[in-house]
N, C-alpha and C positions, 0 to 999 in steps of 0.2 A: 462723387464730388472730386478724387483726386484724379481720375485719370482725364486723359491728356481728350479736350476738345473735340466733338466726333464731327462729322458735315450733319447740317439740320434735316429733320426729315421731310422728305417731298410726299409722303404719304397722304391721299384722301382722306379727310377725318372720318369718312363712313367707313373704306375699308380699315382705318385703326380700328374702328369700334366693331367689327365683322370678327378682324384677326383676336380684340381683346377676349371677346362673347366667346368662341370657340377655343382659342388655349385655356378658357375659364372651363368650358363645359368637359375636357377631356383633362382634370385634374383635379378628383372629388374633394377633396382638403381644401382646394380653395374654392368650388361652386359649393359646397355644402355650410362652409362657413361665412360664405357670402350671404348664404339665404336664412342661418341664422342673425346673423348681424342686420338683415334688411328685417326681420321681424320682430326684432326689440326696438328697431330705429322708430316703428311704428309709438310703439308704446313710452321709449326714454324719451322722446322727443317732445311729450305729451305730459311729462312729469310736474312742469311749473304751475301749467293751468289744471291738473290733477290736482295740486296741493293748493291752490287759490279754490278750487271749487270745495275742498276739504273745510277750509280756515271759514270761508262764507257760510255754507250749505250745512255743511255736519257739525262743527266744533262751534259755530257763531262767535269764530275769536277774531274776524274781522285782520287789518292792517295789520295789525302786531300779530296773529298768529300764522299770519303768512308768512313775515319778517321770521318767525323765528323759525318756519318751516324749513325755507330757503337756506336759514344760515345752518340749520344742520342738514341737509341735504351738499350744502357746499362743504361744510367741515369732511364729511364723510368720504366725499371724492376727493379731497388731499389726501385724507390718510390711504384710498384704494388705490390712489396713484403712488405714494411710495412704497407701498405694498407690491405694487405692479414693476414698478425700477427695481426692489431688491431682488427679484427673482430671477433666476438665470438664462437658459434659451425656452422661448415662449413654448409651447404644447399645447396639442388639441386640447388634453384632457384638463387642462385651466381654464381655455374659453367654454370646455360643454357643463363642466361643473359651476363656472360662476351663472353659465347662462340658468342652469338649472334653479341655484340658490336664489337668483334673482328674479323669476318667474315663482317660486316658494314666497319671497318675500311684499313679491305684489299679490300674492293670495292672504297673506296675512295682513297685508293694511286694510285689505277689503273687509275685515272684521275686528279689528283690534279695536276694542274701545278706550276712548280718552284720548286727549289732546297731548298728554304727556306721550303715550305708549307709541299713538302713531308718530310722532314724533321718533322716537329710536326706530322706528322700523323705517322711517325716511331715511333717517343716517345711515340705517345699514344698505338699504337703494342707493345710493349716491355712491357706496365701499363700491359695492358690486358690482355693480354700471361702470366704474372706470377701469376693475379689475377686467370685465369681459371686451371692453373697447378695447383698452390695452395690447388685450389675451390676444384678440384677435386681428387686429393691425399686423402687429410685430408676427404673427403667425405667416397669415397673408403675405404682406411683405417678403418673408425669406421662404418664400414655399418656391415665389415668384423670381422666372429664371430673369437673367439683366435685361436684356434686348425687348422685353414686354411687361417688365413690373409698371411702369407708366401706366399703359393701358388698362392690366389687371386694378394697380387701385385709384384708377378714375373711373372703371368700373364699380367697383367695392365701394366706395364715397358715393357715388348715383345712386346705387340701392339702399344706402343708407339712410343719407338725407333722404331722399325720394322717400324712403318710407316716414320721416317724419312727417312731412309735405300729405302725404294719404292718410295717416294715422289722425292726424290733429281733429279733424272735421270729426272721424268716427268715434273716436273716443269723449271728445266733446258734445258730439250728439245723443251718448251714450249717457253721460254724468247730465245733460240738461232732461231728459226723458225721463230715467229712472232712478237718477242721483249717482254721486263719486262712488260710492261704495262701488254699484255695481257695475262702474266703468274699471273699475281696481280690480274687478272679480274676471271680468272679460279679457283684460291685460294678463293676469296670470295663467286662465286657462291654456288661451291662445299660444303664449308662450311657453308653457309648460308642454305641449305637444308636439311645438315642431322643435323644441329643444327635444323632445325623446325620437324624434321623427328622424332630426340632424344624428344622433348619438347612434340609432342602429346603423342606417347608410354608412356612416364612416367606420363602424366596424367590419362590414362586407365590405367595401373598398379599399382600405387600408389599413385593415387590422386595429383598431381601433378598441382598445377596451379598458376596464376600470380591473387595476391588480388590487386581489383581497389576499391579504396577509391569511397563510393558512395556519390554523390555532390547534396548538399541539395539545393531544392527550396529556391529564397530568398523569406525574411518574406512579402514581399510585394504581390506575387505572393501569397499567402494565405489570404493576408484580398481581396483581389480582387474576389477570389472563393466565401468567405465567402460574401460579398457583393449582389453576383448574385445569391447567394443559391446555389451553386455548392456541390458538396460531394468533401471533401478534400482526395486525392491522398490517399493509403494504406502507414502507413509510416511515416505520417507529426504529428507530436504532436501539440496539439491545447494549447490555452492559460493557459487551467485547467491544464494544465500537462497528460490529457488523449490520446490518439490514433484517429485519425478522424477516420469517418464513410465510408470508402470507399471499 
C-alpha cells in the first residue's frame, strides 16, 4: 500500500491465472494449504443450514433454537478471531492443528446429544473455523512472493468459496436423505483425512512436523541404574554435569 504507484498490468486474465496455477503448484505450503482450506470451504460454508437442519430435525427447538445456535456459533468466531490477532507470525502447524481440531469437533456434533451440549460444540466450531481461516490467510499471504500474491489469493479465495458453492447442495442432500447427524459425520470424516493427507505432504516437502517435548527420567530411576551398575540411558546428565555413558 505504501510504495509508490506501479503502471497497470496488461496481462491476459487467462495467462494471470496459468502463471497464478503454476507458482501455486511449485510451492507445497501454499498448494497444500490451498487444498485444505478448499475442503473445509466445503463443509464451514454449509454450517448455518447444518444448524437450522439441527434446530428443526433433531432438537425440534424450532426459530429460537436456531437463534440461539447462530448466536453462539457467532460468539465463538469473535473470541477465535482474537485468539487468532493475539498470535504472532502465522505457522503451518496453527492451520493443520485447528484444521484437525475442527474436523474432531464436527465428529463430535454428529453425536453429542441435547440441545444444550451441541450447542458448546457449535461455539467451539465457530473458535476453530476462524482460528484455521485466519491460520491460513496470513500463512498464504506471506508465503506469497509481491509480484504474484494477487493471483496466488484470488486463487486461494476461488477454492474456497468455490468449495462452499459445491459443498452446500452435498451436504444438504446429505442431512435431507439421512438426517444432520449424518451430514455432521461425513463433514468430519472427509475432513479429518485430507487434514492428515495435507499434514504428511507438508512434512516431505517442507519439513513440516509436530515437536513432542521429550519427558525426562525421574531422578530416582538414575540412582537405581547407578546402584546396579547399569550404563545410564544416552541423554541423562550425571551428577558431575557430564553425559552418561551409554
Amino acid at each position: 500500500m505504501r510504495h509508490p504507484v506501479r503502471p497497470a498490468v496488461t496481462e491476459r486474465a487467462s495467462r494471470q491465472l496459468v502463471d497464478g496455477l503454476r507458482y501455486v503448484a511449485h510451492r507445497p505450503q501454499i498448494l497444500w494449504l490451498t487444498v485444505l482450506i478448499g475442503t473445509f470451504g466445503i463443509f464451514i460454508a454449509s454450517i448455518p443450514v447444518t444448524n437450522a437442519a439441527f434446530a428443526r430435525m433433531v432438537f425440534h427447538s424450532g426459530a429460537a433454537g436456531y437463534g440461539m445456535l447462530s448466536s453462539v456459533v457467532a460468539i465463538g468466531s469473535v473470541l477465535g478471531a482474537l485468539f487468532a490477532a493475539s498470535r504472532g507470525r502465522p505457522r503451518l502447524r496453527t492451520s493443520v492443528l485447528s484444521a484437525a481440531a475442527l474436523a474432531g469437533l464436527f465428529l463430535l456434533a454428529s453425536v453429542v446429544p441435547g440441545l444444550v451440549g451441541y450447542a458448546i460444540v457449535a461455539g467451539a466450531i465457530g473458535f476453530a473455523t476462524m482460528t484455521l481461516v485466519t491460520a491460513a490467510n496470513s500463512t498464504v499471504q506471506t508465503a506469497a512472493e509481491d509480484h504474484v500474491r494477487g493471483r496466488v489469493i484470488g486463487l486461494y479465495m476461488l477454492v474456497f468459496l468455490g468449495g462452499g458453492a459445491i459443498g452446500g447442495p452435498i451436504i444438504g442432500a446429505v442431512a435431507e436423505y439421512f438426517g444432520p447427524r449424518a451430514g455432521m459425520l461425513v463433514a468430519g470424516v472427509a475432513a479429518g483425512l485430507v487434514t492428515l493427507v495435507v499434514a504428511v505432504q507438508l512434512g516431505r516437502a517442507v519439513g513440516f512436523r509436530f515437536r513432542l517435548r521429550r519427558v525426562r527420567r525421574p531422578a530416582a530411576a538414575v540412582v537405581v541404574a547407578a546402584a546396579t551398575r547399569q550404563p545410564q540411558p544416552t541423554g541423562i546428565v550425571s551428577d558431575s554435569g557430564e553425559p552418561g555413558q551409554g
